[in-house]
C-alpha positions in Angstrom: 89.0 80.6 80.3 89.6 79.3 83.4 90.3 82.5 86.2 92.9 81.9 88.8 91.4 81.5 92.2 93.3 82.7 95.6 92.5 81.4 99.0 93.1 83.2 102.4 92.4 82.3 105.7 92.8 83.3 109.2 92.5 81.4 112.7 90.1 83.9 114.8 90.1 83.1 118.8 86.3 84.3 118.7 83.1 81.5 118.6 81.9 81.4 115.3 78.7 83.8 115.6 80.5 86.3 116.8 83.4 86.1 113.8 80.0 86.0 111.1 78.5 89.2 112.9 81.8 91.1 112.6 82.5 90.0 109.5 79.1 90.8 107.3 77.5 93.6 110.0 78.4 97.2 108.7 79.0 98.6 111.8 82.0 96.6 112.3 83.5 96.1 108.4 83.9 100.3 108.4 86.6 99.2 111.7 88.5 96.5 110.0 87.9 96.4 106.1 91.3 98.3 104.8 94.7 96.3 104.3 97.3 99.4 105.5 96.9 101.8 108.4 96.7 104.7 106.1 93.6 103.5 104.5 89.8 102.8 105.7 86.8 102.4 105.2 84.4 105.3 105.6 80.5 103.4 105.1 79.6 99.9 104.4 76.0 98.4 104.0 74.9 94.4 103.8 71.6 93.4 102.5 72.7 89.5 103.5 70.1 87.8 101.4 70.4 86.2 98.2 70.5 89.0 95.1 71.3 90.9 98.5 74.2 93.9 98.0 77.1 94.3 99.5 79.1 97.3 99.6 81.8 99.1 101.2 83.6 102.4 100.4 87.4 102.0 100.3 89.7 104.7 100.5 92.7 106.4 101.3 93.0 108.4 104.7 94.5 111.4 102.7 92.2 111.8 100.0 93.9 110.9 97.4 92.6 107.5 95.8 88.8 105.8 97.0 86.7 102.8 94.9 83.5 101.3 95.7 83.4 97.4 96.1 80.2 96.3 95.3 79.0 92.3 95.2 75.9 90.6 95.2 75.1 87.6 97.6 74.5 84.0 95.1 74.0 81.7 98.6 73.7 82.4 102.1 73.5 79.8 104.9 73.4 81.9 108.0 76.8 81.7 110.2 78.7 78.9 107.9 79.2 80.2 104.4 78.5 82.7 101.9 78.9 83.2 98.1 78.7 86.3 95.7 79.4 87.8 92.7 81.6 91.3 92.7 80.8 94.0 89.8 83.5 92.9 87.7 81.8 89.5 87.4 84.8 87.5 90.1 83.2 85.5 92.2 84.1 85.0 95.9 82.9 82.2 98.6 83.6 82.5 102.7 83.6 79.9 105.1 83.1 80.4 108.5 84.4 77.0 110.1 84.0 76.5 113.9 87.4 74.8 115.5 86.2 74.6 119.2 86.5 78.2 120.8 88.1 79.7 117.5 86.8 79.7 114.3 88.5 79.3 110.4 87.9 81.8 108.0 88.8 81.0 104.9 88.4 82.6 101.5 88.4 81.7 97.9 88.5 84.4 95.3 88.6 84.6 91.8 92.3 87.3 90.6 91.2 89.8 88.9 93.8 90.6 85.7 95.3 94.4 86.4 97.6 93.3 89.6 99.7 90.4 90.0 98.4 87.6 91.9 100.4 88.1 94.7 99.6 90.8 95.4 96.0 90.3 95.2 97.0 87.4 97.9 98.7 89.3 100.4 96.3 92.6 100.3 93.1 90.1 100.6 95.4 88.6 103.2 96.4 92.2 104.7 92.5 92.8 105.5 91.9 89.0 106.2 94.7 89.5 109.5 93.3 92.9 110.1 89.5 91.7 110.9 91.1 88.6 113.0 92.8 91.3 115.0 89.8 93.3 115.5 87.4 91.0 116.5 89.9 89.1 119.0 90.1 92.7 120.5 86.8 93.5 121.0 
């Protein structure tokens, strides 16, 4: 069975090793990785290597709801483009595409089957637009 894939991306006015440290460093996904305001993300860690882990602690502000996304890395090349496989078996791949002073993120995503696509898109999206304005800020 073939598994829908979604695709994000975001236009980041930041040189492309600056966008790839923000984007895999811990210290910077627990500042941007949440899609609303009234969400965040407590701890994060990044074993960037391949059969590495990544993982980050999502959860409501208020208590109320909190998961654990979990992935492990299939291919790294340092500052271009990753690949990895979450715990529910989706895979994922990032590009990190250097347009002069900006750089191109873009994503590619397998859906998983409880939400509707579009809404998959637009929270991936949601999180996409808030790292873009967190690195251009800082």
């Amino acid at each position: 069975m073939n598994k829908t894939k979604i695709t994000i991306s975001a236009l980041v006015a930041a040189e492309r090793a600056k966008v790839w440290d923000y984007y895999t460093k811990p210290e910077h996904i627990t500042k941007w990785n949440f899609a609303v305001d009234s969400w965040h993300c407590p701890s994060a860690s990044n074993d960037m290597r391949v059969g590495g882990t990544y993982s980050a602690r999502m959860e409501a502000k208020d208590g109320s709801f909190g998961f654990d996304f979990e992935a492990v890395y299939d291919e790294i090349i340092p500052g271009e483009k990753f690949s990895y496989t979450m715990s529910d078996s989706r895979k994922l791949e990032a590009a990190f595409i250097a347009q002069g002073p900006q750089t191109e993120v873009v994503i590619i995503f397998e859906a998983e089957s409880e939400n509707p696509v579009e809404m998959q898109q637009q929270g991936w999206q949601q999180i996409l637009d808030n790292f873009k304005s967190y690195t251009e800020k800082h």
